[in-house]
PDB file of N, CA, C and O in Angstrom:
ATOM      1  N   UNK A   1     -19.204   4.568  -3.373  1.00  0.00           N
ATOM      2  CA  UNK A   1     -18.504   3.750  -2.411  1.00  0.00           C
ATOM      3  C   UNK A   1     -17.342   4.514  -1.775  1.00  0.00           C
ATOM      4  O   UNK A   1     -16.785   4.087  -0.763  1.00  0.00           O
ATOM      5  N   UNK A   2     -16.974   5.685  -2.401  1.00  0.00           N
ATOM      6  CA  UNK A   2     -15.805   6.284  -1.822  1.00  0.00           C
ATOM      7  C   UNK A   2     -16.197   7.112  -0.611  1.00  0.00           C
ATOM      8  O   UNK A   2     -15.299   7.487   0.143  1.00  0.00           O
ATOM      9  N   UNK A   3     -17.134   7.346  -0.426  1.00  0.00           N
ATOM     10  CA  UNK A   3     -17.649   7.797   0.836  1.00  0.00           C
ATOM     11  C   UNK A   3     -17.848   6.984   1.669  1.00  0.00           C
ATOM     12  O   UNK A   3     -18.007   7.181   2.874  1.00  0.00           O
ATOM     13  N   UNK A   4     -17.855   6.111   1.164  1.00  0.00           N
ATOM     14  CA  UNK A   4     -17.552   4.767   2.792  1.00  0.00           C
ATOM     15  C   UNK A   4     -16.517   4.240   2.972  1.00  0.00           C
ATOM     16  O   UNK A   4     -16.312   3.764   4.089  1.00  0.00           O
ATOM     17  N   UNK A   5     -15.609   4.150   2.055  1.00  0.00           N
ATOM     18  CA  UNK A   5     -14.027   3.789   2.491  1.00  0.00           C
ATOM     19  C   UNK A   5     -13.729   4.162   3.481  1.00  0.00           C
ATOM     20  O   UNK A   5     -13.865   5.323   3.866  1.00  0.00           O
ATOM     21  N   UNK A   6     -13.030   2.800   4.403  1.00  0.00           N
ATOM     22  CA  UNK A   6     -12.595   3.230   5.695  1.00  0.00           C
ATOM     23  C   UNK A   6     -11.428   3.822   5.831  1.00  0.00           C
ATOM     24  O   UNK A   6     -11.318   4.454   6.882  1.00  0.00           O
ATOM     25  N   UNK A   7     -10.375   3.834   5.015  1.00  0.00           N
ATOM     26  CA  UNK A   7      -9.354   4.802   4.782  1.00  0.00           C
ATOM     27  C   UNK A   7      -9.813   6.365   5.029  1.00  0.00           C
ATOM     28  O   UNK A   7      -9.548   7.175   5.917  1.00  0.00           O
ATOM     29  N   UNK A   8     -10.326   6.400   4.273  1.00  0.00           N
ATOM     30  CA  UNK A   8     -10.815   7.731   4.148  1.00  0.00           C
ATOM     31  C   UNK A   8     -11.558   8.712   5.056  1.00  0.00           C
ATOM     32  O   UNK A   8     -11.498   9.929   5.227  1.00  0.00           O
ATOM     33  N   UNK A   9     -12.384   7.576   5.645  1.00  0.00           N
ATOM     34  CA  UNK A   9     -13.213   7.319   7.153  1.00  0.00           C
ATOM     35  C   UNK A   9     -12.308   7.796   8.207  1.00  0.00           C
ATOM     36  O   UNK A   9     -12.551   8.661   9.048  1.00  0.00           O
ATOM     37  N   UNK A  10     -11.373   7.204   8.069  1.00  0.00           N
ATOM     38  CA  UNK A  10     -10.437   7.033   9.271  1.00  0.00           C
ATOM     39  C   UNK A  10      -9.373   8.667   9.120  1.00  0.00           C
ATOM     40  O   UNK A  10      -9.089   9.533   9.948  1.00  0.00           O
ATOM     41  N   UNK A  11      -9.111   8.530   7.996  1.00  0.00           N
ATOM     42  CA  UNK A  11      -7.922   9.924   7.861  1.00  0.00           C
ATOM     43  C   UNK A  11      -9.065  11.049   8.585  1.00  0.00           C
ATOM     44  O   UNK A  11      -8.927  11.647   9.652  1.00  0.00           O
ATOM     45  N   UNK A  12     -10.079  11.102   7.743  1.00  0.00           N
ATOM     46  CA  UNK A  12     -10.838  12.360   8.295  1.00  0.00           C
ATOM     47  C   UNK A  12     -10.905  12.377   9.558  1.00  0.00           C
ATOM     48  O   UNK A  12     -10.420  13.339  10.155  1.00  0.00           O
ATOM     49  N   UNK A  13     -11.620  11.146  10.381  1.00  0.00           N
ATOM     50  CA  UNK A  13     -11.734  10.650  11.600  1.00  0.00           C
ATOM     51  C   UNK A  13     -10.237  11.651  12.425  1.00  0.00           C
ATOM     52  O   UNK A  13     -10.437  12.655  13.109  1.00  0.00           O
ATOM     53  N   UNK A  14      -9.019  11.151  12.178  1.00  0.00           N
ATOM     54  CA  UNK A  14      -7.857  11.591  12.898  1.00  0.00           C
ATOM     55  C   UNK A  14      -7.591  12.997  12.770  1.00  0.00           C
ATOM     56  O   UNK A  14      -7.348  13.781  13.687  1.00  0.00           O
ATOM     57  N   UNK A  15      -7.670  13.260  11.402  1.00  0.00           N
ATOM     58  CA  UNK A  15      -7.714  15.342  11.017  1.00  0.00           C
ATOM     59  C   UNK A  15      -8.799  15.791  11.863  1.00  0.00           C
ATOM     60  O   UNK A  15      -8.571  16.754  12.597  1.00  0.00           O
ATOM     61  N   UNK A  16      -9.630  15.398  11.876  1.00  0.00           N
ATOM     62  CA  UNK A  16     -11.109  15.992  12.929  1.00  0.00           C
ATOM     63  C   UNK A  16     -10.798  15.861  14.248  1.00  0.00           C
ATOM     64  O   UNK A  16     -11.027  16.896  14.874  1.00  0.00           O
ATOM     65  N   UNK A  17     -10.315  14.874  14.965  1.00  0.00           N
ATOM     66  CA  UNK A  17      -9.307  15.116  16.163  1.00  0.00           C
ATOM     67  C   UNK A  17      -8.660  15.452  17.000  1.00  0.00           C
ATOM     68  O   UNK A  17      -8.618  15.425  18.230  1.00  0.00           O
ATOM     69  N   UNK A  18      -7.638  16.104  15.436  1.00  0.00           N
ATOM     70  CA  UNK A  18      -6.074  16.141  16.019  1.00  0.00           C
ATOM     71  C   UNK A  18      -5.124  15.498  16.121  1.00  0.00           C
ATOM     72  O   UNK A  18      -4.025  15.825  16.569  1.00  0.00           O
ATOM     73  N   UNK A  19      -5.639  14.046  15.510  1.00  0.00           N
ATOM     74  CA  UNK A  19      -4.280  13.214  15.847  1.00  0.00           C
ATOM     75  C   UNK A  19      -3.718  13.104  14.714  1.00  0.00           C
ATOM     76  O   UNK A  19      -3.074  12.079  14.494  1.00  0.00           O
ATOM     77  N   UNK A  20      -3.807  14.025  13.809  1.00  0.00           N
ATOM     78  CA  UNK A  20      -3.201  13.837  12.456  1.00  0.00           C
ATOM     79  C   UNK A  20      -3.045  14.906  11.782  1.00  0.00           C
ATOM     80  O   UNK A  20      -4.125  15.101  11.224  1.00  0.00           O
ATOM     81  N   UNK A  21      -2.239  15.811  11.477  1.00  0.00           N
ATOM     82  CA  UNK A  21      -1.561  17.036  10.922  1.00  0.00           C
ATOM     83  C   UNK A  21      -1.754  16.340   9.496  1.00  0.00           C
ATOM     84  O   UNK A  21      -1.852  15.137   9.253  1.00  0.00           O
ATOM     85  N   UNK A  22      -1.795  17.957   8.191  1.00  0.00           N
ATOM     86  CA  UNK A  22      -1.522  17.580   7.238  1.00  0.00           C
ATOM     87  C   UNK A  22      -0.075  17.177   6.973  1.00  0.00           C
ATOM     88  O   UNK A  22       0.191  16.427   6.034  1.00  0.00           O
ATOM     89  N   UNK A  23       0.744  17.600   7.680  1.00  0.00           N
ATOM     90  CA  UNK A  23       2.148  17.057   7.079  1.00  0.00           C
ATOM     91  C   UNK A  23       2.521  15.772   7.591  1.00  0.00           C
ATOM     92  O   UNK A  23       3.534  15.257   7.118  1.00  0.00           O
ATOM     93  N   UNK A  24       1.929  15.219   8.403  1.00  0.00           N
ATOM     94  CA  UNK A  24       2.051  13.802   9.189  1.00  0.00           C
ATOM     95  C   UNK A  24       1.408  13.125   7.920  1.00  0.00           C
ATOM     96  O   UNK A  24       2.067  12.279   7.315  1.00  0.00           O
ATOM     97  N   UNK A  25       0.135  13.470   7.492  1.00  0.00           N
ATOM     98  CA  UNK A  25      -0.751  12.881   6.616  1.00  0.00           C
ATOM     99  C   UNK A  25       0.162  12.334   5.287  1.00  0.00           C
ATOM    100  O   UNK A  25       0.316  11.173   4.908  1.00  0.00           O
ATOM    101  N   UNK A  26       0.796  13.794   4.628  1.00  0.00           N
ATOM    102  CA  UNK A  26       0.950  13.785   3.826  1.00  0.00           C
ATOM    103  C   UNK A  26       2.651  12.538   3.536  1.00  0.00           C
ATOM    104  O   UNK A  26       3.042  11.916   2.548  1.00  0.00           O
ATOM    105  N   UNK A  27       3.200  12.688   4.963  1.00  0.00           N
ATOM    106  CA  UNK A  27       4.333  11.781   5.148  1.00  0.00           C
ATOM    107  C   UNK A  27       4.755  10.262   5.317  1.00  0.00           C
ATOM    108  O   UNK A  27       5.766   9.569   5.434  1.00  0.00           O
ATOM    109  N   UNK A  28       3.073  10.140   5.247  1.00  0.00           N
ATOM    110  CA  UNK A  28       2.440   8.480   5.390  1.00  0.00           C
ATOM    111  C   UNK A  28       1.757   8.336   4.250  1.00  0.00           C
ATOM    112  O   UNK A  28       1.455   7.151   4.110  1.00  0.00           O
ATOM    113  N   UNK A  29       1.399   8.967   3.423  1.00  0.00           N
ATOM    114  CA  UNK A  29       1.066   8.832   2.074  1.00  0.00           C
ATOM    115  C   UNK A  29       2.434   8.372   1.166  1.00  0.00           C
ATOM    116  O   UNK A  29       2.738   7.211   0.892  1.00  0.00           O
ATOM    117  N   UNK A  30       3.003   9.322   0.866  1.00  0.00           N
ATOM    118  CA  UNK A  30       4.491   9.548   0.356  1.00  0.00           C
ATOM    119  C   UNK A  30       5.273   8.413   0.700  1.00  0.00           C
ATOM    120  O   UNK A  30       5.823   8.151  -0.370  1.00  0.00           O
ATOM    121  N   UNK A  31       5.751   7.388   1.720  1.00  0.00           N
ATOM    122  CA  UNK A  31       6.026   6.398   2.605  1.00  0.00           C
ATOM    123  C   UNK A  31       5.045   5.566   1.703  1.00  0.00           C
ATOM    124  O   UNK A  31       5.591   4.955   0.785  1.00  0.00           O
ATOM    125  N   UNK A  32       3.753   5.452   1.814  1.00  0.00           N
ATOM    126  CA  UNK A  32       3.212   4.480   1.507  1.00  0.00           C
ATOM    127  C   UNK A  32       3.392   4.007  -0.331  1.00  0.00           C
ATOM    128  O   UNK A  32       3.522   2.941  -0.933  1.00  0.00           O
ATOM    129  N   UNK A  33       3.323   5.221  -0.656  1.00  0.00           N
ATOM    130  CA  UNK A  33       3.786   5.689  -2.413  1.00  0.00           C
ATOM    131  C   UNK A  33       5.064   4.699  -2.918  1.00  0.00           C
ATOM    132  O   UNK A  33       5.219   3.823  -3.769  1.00  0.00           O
ATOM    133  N   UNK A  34       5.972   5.435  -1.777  1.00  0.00           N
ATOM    134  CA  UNK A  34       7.550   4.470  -2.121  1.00  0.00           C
ATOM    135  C   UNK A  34       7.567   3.368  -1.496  1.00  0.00           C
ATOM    136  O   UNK A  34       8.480   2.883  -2.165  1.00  0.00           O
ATOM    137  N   UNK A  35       7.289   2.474  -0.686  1.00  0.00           N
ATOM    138  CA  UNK A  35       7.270   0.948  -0.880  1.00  0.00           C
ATOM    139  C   UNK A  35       6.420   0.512  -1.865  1.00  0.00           C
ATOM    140  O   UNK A  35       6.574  -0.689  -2.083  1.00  0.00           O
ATOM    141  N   UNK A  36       5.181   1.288  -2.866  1.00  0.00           N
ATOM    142  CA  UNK A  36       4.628   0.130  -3.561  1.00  0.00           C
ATOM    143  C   UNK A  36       5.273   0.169  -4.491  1.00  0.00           C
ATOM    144  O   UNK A  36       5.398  -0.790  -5.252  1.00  0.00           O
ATOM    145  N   UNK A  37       6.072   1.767  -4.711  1.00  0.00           N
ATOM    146  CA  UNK A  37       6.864   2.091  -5.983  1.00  0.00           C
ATOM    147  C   UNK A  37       8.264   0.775  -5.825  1.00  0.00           C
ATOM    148  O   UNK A  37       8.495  -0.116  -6.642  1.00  0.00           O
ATOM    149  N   UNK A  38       8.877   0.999  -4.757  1.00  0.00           N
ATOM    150  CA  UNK A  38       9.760  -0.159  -4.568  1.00  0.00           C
ATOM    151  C   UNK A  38       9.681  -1.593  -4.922  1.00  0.00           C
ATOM    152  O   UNK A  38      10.555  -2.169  -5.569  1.00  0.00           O
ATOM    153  N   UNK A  39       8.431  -2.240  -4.403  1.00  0.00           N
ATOM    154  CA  UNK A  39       8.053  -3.852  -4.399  1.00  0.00           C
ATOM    155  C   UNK A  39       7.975  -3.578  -6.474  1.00  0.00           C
ATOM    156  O   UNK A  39       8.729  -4.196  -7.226  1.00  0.00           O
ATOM    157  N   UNK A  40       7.249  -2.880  -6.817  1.00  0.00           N
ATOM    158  CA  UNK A  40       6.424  -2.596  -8.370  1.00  0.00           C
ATOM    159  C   UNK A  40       8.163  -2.961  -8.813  1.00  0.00           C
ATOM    160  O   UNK A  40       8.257  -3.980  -9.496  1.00  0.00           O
ATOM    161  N   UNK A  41       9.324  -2.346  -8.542  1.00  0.00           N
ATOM    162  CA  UNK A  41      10.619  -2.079  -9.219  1.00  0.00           C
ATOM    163  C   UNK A  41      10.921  -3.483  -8.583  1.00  0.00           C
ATOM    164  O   UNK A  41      10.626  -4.389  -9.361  1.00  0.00           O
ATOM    165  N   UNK A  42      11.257  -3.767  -7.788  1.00  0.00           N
ATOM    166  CA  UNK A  42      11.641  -5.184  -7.943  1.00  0.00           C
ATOM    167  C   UNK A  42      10.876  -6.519  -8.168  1.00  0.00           C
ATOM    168  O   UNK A  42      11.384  -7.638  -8.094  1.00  0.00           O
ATOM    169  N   UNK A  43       9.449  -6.206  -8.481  1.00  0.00           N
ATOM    170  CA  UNK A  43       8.677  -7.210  -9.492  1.00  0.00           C
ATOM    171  C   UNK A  43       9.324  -7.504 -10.909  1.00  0.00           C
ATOM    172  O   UNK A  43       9.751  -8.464 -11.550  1.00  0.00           O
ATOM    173  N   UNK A  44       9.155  -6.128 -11.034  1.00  0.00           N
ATOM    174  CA  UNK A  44       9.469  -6.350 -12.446  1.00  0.00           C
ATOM    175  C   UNK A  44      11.181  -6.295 -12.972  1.00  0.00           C
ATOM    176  O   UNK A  44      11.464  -6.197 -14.167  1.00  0.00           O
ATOM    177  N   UNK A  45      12.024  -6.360 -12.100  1.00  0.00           N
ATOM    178  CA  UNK A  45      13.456  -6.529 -12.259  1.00  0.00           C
ATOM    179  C   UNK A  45      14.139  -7.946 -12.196  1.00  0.00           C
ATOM    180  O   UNK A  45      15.135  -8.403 -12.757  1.00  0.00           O
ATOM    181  N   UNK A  46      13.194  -8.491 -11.265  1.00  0.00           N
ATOM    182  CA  UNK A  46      13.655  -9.907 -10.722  1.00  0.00           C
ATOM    183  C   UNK A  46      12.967 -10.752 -12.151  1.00  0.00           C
ATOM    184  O   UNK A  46      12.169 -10.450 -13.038  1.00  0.00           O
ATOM    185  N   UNK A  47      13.561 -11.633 -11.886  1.00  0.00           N
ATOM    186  CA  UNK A  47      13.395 -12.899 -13.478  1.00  0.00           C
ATOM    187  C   UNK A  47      12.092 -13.564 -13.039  1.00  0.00           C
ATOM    188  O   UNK A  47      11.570 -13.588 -11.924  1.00  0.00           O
ATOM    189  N   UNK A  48      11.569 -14.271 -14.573  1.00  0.00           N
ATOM    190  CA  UNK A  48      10.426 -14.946 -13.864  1.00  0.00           C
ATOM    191  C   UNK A  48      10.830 -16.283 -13.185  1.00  0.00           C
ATOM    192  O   UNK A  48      11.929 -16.819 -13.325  1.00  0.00           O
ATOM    193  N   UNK A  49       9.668 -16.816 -12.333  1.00  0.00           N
ATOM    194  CA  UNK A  49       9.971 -18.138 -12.272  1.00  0.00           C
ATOM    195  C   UNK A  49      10.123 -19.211 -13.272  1.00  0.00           C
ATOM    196  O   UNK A  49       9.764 -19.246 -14.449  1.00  0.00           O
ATOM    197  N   UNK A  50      10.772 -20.132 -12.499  1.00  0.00           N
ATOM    198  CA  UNK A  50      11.072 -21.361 -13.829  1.00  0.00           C
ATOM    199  C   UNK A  50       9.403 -22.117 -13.752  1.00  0.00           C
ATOM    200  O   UNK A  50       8.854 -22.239 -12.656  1.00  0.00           O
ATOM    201  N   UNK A  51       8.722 -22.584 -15.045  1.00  0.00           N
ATOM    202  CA  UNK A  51       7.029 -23.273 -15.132  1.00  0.00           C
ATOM    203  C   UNK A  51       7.032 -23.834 -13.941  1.00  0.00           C
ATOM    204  O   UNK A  51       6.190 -23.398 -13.156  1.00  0.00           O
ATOM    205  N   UNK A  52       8.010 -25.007 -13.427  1.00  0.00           N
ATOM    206  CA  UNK A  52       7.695 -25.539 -12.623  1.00  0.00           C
ATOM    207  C   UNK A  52       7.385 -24.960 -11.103  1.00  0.00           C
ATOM    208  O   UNK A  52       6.701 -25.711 -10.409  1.00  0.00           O
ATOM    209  N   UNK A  53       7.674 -24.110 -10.696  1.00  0.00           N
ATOM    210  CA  UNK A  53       7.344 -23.286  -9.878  1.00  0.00           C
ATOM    211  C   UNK A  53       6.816 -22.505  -9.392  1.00  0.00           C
ATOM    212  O   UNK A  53       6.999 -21.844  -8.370  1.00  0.00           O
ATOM    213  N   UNK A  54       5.732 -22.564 -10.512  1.00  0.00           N
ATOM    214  CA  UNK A  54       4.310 -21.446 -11.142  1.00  0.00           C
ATOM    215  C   UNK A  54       3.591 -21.356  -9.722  1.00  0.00           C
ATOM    216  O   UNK A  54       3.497 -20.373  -8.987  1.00  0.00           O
ATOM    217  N   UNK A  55       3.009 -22.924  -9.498  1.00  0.00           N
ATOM    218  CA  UNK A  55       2.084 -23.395  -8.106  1.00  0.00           C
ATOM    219  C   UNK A  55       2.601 -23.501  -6.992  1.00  0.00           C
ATOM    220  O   UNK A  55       1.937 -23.781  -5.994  1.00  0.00           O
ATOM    221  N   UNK A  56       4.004 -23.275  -6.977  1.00  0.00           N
ATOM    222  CA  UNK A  56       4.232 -23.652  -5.561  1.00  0.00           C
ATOM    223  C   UNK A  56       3.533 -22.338  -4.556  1.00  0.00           C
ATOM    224  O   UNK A  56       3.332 -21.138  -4.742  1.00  0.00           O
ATOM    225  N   UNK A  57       3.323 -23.222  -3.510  1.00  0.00           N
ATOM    226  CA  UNK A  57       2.380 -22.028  -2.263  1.00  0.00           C
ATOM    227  C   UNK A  57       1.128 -21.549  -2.678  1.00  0.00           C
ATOM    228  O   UNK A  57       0.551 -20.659  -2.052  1.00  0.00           O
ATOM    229  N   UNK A  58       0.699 -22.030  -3.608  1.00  0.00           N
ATOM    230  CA  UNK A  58      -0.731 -21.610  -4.326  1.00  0.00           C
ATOM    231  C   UNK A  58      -1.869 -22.429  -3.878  1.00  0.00           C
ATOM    232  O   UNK A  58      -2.970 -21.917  -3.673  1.00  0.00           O
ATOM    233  N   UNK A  59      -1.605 -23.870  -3.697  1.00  0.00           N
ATOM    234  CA  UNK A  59      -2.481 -24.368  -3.330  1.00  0.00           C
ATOM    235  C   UNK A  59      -1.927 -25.423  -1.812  1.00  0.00           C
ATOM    236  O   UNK A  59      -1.335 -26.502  -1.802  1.00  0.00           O
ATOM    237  N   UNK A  60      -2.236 -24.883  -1.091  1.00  0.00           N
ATOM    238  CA  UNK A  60      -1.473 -25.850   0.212  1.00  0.00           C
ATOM    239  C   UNK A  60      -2.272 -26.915   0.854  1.00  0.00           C
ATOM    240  O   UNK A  60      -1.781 -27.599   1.752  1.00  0.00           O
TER     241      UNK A  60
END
């Protein structure tokens, strides 16, 4: 299946191009790295919810 990922599809797609340098590549990777690293650090920093608040927005 990793040969059909459209990610992957697509990066090659833009390197084959031109519209995408490895250091552009590599600077939107890195970027993408540190916001999940970010959201991951304030998941797990922030408190849990109180039970009652488990469902809210879960089922609308």
């Amino acid at each position: 299946m990793r040969e059909k990922d459209p990610i992957v599809r697509l990066r090659e797609h833009l390197l084959r191009e031109g519209l995408l340098d490895e250091a552009a590549d590599g600077e939107l990777v890195g970027r993408a790295h540190r916001e999940v690293d970010e959201a991951v650090a304030f998941a797990r920093e922030s408190p849990y919810p109180a039970p009652e608040e488990a469902l809210e927005h879960v089922f609308a």
